[in-house]
MARBA-3410 file (N, C-alpha, C, O; in Angstrom, 1 decimal):
154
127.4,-99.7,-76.0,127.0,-99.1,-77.2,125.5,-99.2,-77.2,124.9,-100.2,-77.0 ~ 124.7,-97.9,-77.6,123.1,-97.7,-77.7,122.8,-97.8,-79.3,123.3,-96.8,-79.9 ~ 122.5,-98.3,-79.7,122.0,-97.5,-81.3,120.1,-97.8,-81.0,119.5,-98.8,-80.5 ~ 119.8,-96.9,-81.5,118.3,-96.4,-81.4,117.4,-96.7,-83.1,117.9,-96.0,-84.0 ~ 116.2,-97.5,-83.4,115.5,-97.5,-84.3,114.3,-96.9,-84.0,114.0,-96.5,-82.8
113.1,-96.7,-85.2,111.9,-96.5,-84.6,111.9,-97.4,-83.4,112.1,-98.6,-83.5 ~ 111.6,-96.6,-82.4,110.5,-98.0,-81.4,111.9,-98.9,-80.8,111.6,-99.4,-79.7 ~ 113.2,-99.2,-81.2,113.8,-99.7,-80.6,115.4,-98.9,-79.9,115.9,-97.8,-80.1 ~ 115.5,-99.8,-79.3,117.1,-99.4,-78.5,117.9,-100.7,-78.1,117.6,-101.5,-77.2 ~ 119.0,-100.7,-78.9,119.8,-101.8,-78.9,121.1,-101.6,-78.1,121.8,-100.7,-78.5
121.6,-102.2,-77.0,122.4,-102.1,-76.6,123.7,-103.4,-76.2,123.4,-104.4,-75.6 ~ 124.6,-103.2,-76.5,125.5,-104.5,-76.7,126.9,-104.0,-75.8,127.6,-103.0,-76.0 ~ 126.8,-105.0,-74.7,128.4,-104.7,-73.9,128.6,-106.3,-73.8,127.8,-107.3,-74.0 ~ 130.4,-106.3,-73.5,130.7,-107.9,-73.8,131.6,-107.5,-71.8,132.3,-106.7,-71.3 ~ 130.9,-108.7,-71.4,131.0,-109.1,-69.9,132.4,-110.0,-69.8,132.6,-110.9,-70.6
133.2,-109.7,-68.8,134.8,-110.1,-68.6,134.5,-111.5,-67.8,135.2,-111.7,-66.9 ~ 133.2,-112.7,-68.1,133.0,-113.7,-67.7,132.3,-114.7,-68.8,131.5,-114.4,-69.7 ~ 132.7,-115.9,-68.6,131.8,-116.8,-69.3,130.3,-116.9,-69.5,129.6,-116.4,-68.6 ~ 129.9,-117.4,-70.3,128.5,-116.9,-70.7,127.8,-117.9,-70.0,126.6,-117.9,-70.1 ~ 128.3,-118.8,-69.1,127.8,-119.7,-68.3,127.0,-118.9,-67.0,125.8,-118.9,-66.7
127.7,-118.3,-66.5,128.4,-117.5,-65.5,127.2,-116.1,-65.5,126.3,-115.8,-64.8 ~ 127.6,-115.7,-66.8,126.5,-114.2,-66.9,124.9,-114.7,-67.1,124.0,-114.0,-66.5 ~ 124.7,-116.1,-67.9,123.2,-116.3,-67.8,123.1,-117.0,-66.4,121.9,-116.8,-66.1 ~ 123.6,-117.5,-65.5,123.3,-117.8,-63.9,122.6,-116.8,-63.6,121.4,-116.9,-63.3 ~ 123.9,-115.2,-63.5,123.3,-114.1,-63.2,122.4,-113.5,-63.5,122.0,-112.4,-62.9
121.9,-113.9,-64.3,120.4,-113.4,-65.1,119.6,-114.5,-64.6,118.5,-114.0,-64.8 ~ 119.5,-115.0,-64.3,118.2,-116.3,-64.6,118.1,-116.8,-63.2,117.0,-117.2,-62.9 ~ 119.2,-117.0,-62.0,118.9,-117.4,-61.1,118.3,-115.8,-59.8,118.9,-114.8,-59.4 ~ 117.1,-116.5,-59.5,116.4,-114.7,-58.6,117.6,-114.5,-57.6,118.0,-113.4,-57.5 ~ 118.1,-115.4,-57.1,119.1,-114.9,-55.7,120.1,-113.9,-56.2,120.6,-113.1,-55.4
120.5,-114.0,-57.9,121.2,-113.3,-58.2,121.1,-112.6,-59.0,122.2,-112.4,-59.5 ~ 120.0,-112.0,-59.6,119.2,-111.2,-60.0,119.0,-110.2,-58.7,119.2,-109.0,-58.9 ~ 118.7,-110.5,-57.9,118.0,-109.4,-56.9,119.2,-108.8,-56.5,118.9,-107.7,-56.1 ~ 120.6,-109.1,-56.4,122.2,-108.6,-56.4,122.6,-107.8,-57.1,123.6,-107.2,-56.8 ~ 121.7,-107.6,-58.2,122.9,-106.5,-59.1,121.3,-105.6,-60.3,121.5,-104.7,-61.0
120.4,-106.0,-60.3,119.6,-105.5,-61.3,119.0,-104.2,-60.5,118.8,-104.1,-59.2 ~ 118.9,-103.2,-61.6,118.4,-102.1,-61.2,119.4,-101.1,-61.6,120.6,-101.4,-61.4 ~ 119.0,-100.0,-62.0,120.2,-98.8,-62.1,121.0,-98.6,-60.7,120.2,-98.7,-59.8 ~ 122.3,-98.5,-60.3,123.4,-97.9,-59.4,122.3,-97.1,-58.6,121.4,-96.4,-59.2 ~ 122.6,-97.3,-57.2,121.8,-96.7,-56.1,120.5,-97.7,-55.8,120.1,-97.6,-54.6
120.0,-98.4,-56.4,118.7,-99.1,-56.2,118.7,-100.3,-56.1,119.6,-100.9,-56.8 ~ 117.9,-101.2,-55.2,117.9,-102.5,-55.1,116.6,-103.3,-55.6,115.5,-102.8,-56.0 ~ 116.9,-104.2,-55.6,115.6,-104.9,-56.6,115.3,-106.1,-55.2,116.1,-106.6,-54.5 ~ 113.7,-106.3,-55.4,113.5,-107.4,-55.2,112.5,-108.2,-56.1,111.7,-107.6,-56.8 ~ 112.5,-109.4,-56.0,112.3,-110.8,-57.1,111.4,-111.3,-56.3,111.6,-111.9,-55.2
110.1,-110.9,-57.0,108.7,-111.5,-56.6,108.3,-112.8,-56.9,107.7,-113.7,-56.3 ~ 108.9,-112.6,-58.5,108.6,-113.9,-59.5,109.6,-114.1,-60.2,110.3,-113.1,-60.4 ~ 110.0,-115.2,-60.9,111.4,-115.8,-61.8,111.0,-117.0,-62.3,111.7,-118.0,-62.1 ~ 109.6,-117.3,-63.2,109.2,-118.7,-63.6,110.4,-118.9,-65.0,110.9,-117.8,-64.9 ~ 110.8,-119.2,-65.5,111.9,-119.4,-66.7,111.8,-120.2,-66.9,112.2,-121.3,-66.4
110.9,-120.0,-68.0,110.2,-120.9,-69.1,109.3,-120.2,-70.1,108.5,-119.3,-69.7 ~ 109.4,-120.5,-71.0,108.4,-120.3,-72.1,106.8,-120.4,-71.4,106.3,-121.5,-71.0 ~ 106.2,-119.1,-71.4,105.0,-118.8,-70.7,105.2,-118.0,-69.2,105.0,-116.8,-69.0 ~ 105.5,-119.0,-68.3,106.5,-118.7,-66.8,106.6,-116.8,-67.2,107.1,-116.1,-68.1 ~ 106.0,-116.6,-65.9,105.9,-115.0,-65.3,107.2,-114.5,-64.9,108.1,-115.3,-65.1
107.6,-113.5,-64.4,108.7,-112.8,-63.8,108.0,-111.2,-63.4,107.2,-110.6,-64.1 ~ 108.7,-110.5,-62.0,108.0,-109.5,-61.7,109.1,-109.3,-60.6,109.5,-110.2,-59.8 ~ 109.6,-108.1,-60.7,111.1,-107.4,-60.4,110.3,-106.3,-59.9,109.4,-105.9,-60.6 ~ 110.4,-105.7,-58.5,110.1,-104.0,-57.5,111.5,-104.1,-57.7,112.2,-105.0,-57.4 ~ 112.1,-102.5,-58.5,113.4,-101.7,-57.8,112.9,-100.8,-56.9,111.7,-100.5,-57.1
113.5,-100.5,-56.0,113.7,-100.2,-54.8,114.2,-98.7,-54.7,115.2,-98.9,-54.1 ~ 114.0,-97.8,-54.8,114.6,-96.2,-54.8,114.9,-96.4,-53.1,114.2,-97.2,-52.5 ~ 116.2,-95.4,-52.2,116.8,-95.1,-51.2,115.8,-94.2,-51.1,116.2,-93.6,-50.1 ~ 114.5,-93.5,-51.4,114.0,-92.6,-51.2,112.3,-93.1,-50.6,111.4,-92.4,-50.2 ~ 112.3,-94.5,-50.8,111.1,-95.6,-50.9,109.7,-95.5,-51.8,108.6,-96.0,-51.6
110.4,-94.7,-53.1,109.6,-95.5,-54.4,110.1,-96.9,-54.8,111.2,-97.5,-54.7 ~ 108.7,-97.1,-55.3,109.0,-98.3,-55.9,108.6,-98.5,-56.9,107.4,-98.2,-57.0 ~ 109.2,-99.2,-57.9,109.5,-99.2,-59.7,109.1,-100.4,-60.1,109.8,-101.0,-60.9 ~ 107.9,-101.1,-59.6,107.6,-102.5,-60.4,107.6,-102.5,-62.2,107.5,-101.6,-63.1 ~ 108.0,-104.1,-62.1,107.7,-104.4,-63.9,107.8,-105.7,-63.6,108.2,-106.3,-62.6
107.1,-106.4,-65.0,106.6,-108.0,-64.5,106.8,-107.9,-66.3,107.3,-107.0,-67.1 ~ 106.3,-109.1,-66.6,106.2,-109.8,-68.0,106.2,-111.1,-68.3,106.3,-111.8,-67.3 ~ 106.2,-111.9,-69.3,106.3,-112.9,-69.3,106.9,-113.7,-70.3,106.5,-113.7,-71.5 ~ 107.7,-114.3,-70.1,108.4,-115.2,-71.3,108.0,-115.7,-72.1,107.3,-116.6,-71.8 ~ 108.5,-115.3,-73.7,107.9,-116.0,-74.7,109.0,-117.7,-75.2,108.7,-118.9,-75.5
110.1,-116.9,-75.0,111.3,-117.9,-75.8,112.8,-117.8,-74.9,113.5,-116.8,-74.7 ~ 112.9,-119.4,-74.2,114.1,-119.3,-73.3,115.3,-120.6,-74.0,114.9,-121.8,-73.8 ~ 116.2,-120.4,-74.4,117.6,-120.8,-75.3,118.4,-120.7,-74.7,119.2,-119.7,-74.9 ~ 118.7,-121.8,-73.5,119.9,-121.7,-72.6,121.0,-122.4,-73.4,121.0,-123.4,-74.1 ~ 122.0,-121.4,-73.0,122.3,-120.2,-72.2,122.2,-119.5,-73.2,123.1,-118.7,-72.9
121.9,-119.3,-74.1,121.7,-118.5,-75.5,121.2,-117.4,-75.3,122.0,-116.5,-75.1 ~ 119.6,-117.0,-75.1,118.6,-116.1,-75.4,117.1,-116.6,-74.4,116.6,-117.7,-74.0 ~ 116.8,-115.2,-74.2,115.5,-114.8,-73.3,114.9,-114.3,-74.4,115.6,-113.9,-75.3 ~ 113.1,-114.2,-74.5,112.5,-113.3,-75.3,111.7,-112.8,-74.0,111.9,-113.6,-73.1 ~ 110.9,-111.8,-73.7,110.5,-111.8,-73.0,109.6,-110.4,-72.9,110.2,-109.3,-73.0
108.0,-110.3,-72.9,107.2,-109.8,-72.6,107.6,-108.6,-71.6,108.4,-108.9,-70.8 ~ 107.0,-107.1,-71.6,107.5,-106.5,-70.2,106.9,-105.3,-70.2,106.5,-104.6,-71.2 ~ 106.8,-105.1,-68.9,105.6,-103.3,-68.3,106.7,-102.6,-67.5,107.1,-103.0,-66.4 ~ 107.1,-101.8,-68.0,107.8,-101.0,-67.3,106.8,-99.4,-66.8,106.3,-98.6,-67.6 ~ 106.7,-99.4,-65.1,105.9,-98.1,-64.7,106.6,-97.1,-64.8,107.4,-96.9,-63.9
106.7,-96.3,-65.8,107.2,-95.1,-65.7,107.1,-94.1,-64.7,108.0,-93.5,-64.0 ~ 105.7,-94.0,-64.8,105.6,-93.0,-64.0,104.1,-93.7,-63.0,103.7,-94.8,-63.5 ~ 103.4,-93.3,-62.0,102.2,-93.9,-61.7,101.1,-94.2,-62.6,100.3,-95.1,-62.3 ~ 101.0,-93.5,-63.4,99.8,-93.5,-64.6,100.3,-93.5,-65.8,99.6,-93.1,-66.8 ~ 101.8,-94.2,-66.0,102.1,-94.1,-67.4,103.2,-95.5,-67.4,104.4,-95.4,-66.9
102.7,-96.8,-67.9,103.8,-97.8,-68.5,103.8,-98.0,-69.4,102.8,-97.8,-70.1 ~ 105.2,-98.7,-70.0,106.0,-98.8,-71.4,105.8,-99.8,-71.6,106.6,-100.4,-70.9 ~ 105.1,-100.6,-72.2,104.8,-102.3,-73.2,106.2,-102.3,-73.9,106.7,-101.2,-74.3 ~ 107.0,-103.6,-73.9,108.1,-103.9,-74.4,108.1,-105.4,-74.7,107.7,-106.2,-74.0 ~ 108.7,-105.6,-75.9,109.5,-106.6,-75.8,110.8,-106.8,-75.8,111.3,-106.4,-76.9
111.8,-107.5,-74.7,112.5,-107.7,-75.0,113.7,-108.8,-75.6,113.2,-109.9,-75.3 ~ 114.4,-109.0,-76.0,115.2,-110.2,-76.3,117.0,-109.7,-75.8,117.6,-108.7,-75.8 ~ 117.3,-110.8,-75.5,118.1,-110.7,-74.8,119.3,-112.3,-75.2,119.2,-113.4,-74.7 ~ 120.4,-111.9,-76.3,121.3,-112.7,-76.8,122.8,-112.8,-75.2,123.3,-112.0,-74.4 ~ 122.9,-114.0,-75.5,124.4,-114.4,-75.2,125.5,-115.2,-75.7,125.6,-116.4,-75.5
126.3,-114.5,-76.4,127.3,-115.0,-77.2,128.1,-115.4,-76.9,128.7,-114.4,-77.0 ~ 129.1,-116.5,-76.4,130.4,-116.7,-75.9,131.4,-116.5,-76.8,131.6,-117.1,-77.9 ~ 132.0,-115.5,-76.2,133.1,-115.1,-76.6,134.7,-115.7,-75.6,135.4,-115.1,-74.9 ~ 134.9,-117.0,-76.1,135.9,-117.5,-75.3,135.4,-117.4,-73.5,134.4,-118.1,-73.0 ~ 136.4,-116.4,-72.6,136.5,-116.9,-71.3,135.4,-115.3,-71.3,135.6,-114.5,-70.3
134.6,-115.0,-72.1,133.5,-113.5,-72.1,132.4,-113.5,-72.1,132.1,-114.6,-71.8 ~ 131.5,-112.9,-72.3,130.6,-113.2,-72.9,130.1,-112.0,-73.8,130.6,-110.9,-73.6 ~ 129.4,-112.1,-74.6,128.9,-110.6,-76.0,127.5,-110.4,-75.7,126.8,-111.0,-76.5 ~ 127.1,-110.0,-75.1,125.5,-109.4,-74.6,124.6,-108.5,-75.7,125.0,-107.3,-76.1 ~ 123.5,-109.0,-76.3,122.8,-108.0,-76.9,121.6,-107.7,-76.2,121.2,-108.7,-75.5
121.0,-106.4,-76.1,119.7,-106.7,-75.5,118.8,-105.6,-76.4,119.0,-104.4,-76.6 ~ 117.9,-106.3,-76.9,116.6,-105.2,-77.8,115.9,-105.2,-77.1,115.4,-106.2,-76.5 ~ 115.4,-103.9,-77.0,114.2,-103.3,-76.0,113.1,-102.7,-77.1,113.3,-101.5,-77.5 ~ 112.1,-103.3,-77.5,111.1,-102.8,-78.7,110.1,-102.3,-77.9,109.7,-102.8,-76.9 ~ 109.4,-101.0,-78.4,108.6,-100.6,-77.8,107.3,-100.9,-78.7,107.3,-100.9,-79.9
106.2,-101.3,-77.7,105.0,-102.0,-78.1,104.0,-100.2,-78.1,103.5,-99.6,-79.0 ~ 104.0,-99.7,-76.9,102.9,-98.8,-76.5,104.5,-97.5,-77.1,105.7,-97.7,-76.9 ~ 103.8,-96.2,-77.8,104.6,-95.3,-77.6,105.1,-94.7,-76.9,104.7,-94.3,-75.9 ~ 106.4,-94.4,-77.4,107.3,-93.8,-76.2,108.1,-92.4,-76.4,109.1,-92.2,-77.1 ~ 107.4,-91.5,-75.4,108.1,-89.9,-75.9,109.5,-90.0,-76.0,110.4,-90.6,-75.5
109.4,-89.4,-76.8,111.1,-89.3,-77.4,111.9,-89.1,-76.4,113.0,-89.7,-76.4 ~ 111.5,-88.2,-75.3,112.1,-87.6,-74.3,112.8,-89.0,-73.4,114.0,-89.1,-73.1 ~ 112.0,-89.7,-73.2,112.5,-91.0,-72.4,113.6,-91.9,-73.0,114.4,-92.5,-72.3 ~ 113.6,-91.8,-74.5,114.6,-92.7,-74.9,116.2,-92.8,-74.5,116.8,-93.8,-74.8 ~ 116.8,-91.6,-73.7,117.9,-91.4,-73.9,117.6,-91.9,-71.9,118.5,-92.6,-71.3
117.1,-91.7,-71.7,116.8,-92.2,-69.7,116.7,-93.9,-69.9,117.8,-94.4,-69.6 ~ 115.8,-94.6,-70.4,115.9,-95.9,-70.9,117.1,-96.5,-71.7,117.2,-97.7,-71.9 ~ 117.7,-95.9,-72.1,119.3,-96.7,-72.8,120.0,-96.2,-71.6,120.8,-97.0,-71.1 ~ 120.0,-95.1,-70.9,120.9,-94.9,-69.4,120.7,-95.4,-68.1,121.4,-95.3,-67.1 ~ 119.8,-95.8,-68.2,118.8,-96.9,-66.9,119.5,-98.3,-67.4,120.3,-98.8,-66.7
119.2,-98.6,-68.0,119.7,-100.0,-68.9,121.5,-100.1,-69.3,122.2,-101.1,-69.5 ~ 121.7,-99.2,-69.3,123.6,-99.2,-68.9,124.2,-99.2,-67.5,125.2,-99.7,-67.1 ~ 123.1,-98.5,-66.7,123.4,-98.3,-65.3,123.4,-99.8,-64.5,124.1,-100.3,-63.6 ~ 122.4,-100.4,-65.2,121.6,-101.6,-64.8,123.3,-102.5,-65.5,123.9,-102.7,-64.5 ~ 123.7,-102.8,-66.1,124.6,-103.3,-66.8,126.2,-103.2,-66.4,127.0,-104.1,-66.8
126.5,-102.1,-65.8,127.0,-101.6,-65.2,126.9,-102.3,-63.6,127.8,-102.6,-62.9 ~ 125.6,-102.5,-63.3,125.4,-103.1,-61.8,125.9,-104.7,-61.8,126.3,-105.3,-60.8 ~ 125.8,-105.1,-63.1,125.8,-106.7,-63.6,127.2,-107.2,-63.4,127.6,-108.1,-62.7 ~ 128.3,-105.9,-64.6,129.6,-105.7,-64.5,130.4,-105.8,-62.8,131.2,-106.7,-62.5 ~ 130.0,-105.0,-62.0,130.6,-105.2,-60.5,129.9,-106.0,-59.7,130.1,-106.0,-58.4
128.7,-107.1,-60.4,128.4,-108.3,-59.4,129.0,-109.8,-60.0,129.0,-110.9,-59.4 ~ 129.5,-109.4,-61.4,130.1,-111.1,-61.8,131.3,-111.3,-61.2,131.7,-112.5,-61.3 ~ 131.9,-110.7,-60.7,133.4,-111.6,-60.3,133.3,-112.2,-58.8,134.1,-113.1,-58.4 ~ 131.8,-111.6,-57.9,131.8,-112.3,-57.0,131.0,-113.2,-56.7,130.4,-113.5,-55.6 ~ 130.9,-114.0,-58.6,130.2,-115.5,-58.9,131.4,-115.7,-59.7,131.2,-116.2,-60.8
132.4,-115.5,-59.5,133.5,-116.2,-60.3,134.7,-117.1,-59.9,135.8,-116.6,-59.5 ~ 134.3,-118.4,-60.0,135.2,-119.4,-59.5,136.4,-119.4,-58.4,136.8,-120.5,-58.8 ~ 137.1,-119.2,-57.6,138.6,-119.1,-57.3,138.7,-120.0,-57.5,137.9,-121.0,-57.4 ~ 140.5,-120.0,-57.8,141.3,-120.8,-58.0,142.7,-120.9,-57.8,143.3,-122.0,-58.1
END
């Protein structure tokens, strides 16, 4: 689900794993660099400080050999709760998006309930908004077919 305010885009999917499990996959780089990025692209994990202040700086990787840096830096980390976190997204070569984002995890029993707000700091053509809630589902989507192979057997 996307719902759109001025300046923001909220998006909320609930993940078929424990919230133990889904913040790993967020927060640890080995597996971050596994599944982040829209379908088709790979990421690599330059930086992963996770901490309040502590940097982070993500290259996606296009099959075409662009490459999509974004960095930022953490304001507020609530394990396994919530990330706040600072962010530059390069749009284009001469054009990035200032953001902040926040990023909730809810445990929902053996699930978890994901919110993520994406506020835009610098303006953002209208035109982009609907590519940035579909980048960020794709991306979510990538999250979805990397958790079950961090999921326990038994």
């Amino acid at each position: 689900m996307a719902q759109e305010a001025s300046g923001e885009i909220v998006i909320e999917r609930v993940f078929d794993a424990p919230r133990e499990l889904v913040w790993k996959a967020w927060t640890d780089p080995e597996h971050v660099a596994q599944w982040w990025g829209p379908q088709g692209m790979t990421t690599r994990v330059d930086e992963l400080d996770l901490r309040p202040g502590g940097n982070w700086r993500y290259v996606m990787l296009h099959p075409n050999g662009s490459e999509y840096p974004q960095k930022g830096t953490f304001r507020e980390i609530v394990a396994p709760e919530k990330i706040v976190t600072s962010a530059e997204f390069e749009v284009t070569g001469d054009h990035t998006q200032h953001v902040i984002m926040m990023y909730q995890f809810d445990e929902l029993g053996d699930k978890t309930k994901f919110t993520m707000r994406h506020e835009q700091i610098t303006p953002m053509d209208p035109s982009y908004k609907e590519g940035v809630a579909g980048g960020w589902n794709s991306n979510f989507d990538c999250l979805v077919d990397y958790l079950p192979t961090l999921a326990p057997t038994g």
